[in-house]
C-alpha positions in Angstrom: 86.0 65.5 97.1 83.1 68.4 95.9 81.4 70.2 98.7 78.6 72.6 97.5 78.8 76.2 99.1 76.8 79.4 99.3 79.1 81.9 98.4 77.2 85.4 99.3 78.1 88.5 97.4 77.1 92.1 98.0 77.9 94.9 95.4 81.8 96.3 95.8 82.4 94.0 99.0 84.0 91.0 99.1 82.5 87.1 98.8 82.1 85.2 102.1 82.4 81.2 101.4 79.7 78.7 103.4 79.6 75.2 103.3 76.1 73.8 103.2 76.4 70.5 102.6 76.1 68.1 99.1 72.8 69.5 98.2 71.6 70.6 94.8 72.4 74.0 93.5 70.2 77.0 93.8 70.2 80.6 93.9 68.3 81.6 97.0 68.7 85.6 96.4 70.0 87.7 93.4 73.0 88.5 95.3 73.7 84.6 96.9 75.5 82.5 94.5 75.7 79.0 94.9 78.9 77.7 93.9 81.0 74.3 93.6 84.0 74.1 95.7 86.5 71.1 94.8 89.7 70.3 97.6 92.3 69.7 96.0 95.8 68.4 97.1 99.1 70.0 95.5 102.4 68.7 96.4 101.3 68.6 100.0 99.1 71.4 100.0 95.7 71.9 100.4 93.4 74.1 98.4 89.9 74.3 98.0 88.8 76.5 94.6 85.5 77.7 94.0 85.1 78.3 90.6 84.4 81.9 89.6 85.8 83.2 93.2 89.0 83.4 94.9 89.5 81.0 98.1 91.9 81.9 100.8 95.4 80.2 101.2 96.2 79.3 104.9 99.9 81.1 105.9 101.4 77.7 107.3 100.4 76.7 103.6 103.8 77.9 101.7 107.5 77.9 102.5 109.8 81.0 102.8 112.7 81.6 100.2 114.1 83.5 103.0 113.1 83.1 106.6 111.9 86.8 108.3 113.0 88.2 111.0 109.3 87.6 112.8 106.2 86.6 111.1 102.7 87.3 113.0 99.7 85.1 111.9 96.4 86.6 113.5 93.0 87.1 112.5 93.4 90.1 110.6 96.3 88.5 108.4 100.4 87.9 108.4 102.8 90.7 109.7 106.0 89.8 108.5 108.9 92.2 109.8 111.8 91.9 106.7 116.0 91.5 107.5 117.8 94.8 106.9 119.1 94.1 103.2 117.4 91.9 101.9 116.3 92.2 98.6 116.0 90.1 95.1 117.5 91.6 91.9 119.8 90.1 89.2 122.9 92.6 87.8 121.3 94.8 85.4 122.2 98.3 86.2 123.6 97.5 89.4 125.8 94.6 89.0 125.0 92.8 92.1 123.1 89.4 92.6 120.8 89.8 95.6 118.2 86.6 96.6 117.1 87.3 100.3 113.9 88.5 99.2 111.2 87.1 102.0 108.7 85.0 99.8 106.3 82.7 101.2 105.3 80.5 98.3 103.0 78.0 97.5 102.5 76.0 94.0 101.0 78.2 90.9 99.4 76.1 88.8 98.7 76.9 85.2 95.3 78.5 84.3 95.0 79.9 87.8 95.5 83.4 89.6 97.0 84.8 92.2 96.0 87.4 94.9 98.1 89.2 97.5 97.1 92.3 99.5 98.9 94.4 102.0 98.4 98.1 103.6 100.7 100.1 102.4 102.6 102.3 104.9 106.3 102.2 103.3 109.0 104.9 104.9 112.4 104.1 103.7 114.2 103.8 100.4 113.5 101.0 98.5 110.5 99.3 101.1 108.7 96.5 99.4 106.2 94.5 99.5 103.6 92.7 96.6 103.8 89.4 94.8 107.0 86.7 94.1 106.1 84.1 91.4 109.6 81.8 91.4 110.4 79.2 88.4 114.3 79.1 89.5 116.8 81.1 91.3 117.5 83.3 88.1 113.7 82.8 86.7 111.1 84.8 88.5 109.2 87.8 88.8 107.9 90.2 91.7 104.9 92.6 91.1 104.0 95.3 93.9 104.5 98.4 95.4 108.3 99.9 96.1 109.3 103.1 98.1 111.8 104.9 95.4 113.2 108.2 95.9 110.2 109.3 98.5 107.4 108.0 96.1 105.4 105.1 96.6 105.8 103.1 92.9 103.8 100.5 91.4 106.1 98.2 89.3 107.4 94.5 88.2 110.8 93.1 87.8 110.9 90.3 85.4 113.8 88.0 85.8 115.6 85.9 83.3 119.1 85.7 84.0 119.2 89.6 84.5 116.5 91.8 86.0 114.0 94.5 84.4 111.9 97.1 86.0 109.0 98.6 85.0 107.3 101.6 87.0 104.9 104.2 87.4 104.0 106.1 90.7 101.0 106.0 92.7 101.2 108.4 94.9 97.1 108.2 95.9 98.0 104.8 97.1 99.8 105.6 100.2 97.8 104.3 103.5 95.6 101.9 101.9 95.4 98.7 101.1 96.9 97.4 98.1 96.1 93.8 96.1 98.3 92.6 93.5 97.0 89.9 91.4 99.1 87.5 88.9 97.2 84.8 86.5 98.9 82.3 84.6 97.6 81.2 81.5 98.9 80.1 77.6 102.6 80.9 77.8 102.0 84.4 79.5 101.6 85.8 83.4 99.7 88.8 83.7 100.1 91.5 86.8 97.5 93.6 88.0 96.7 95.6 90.9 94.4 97.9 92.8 94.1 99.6 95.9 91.1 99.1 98.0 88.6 98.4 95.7 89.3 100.6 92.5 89.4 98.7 89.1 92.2 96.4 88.5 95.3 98.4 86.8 97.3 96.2 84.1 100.6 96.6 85.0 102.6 93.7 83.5 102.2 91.0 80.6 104.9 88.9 80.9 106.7 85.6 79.4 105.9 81.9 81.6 107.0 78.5 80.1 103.5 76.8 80.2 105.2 73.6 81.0 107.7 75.2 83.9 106.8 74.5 87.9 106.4 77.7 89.5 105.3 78.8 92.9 104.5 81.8 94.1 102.4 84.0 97.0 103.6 87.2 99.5 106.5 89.2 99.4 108.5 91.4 101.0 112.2 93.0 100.9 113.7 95.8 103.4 116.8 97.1 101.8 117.8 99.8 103.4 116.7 99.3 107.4 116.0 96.8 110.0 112.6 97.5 111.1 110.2 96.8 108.4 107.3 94.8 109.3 104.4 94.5 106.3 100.6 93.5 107.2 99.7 91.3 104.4 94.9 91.1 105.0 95.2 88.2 102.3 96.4 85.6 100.4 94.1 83.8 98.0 94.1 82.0 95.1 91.2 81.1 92.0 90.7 80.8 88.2 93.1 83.2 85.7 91.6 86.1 83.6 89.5 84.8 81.0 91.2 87.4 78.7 93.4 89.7 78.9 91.5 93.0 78.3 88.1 93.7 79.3 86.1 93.6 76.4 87.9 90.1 74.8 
């Protein structure tokens, strides 16, 4: 099924999506794009994708790895209050096996991207919250913002049998609102985030079987308290990067 939209776009805000019926395309303003929207089913799920723009994913669309202890869907997003201790890492360094992260995925197609974003508002050691993208129970990465050590830090874990972190602090991002992004393309998943609406930071190239089923969508782990709860403003999904740096 193709539906054509109007997807209106003003300078540093975000698109609104319209339906307007099967008509023929036109560009009624500089700023009003017209765009073709395809629905497409996935494993059960819904999706409709507009082609150069991100759609929304509904929250009843995905399934938890680990069920919350409360999740909030209202207008203004998902609050999702985390289980003390849980928390996904594999051995390295530590020499445990944790997988009670809180990840409410959805399928990840290849040659598309993923957007997640949050307010960040993080108190205790080790408060999380970002991105999960799952291939297996010893395959995955998460990508987003961790309270280490009284800093807020922007990092990645990459899993593949044992766990990696990258990090680098981002102490400027505290009380805003965060997006992490992850596109999957070729053999390669690529992290970036923002807060607000600041350019997009690369934070992460990383390995993905181009053949492998993954899922993925919003994260969070609380492994030090009880009383976590994470406002996640959106969950949307849309083409990958057409390249991996801006001027390719």
């Amino acid at each position: 099924m193709v539906r054509i939209c109007e997807l209106n776009c003003a300078l540093s805000q975000a698109c609104t999506l319209r339906v307007i019926g099967d008509v023929q395309i036109t560009r009624k303003h500089p700023l009003a794009i017209t765009a073709i929207v395809s629905s497409e089913v996935v494993n059960g799920h819904v999706y409709e994708r507009t082609f150069g723009g991100m759609s929304d994913i509904d929250w009843n669309a995905g399934t938890w790895t680990t069920a919350p202890a409360h999740v909030q869907v209202s207008d203004d997003g998902m609050r999702v209050t985390a289980v003390e201790e849980s928390d996904a890492w594999r051995i390295t360094s530590y020499g445990f096996v944790h997988d009670t992260e809180h990840a409410l995925l959805a399928p990840f197609p290849q040659d598309t991207a993923m957007e997640v974003s949050f307010q960040l508002d993080f108190s205790a050691q080790f408060d999380q919250a970002g991105i999960f993208v799952k291939v297996d129970d010893s395959t995955w990465t998460k990508a987003g913002v961790e309270r280490s050590d009284d800093q807020d830090i922007l990092g990645a874990v990459v899993t593949r049998g044992v766990s990696d972190w990258s990090l680098a602090p981002v102490p400027d991002w505290h009380g805003r609102l965060v997006t992490i992004r992850a596109s999957r393309s070729g053999d390669a998943l690529t992290i970036r985030a923002r807060a607000d609406d600041e350019s997009w930071r690369l934070v992460r190239v990383a390995p993905l079987d181009p053949d492998a089923e993954v899922s993925a969508g919003p994260m969070c782990c609380a492994p030090s308290r009880d009383d976590l709860t994470v406002h996640f403003t959106a969950w949307r999904t849309g083409p990958a990067d057409a390249s991996l740096h801006p001027e390719d």
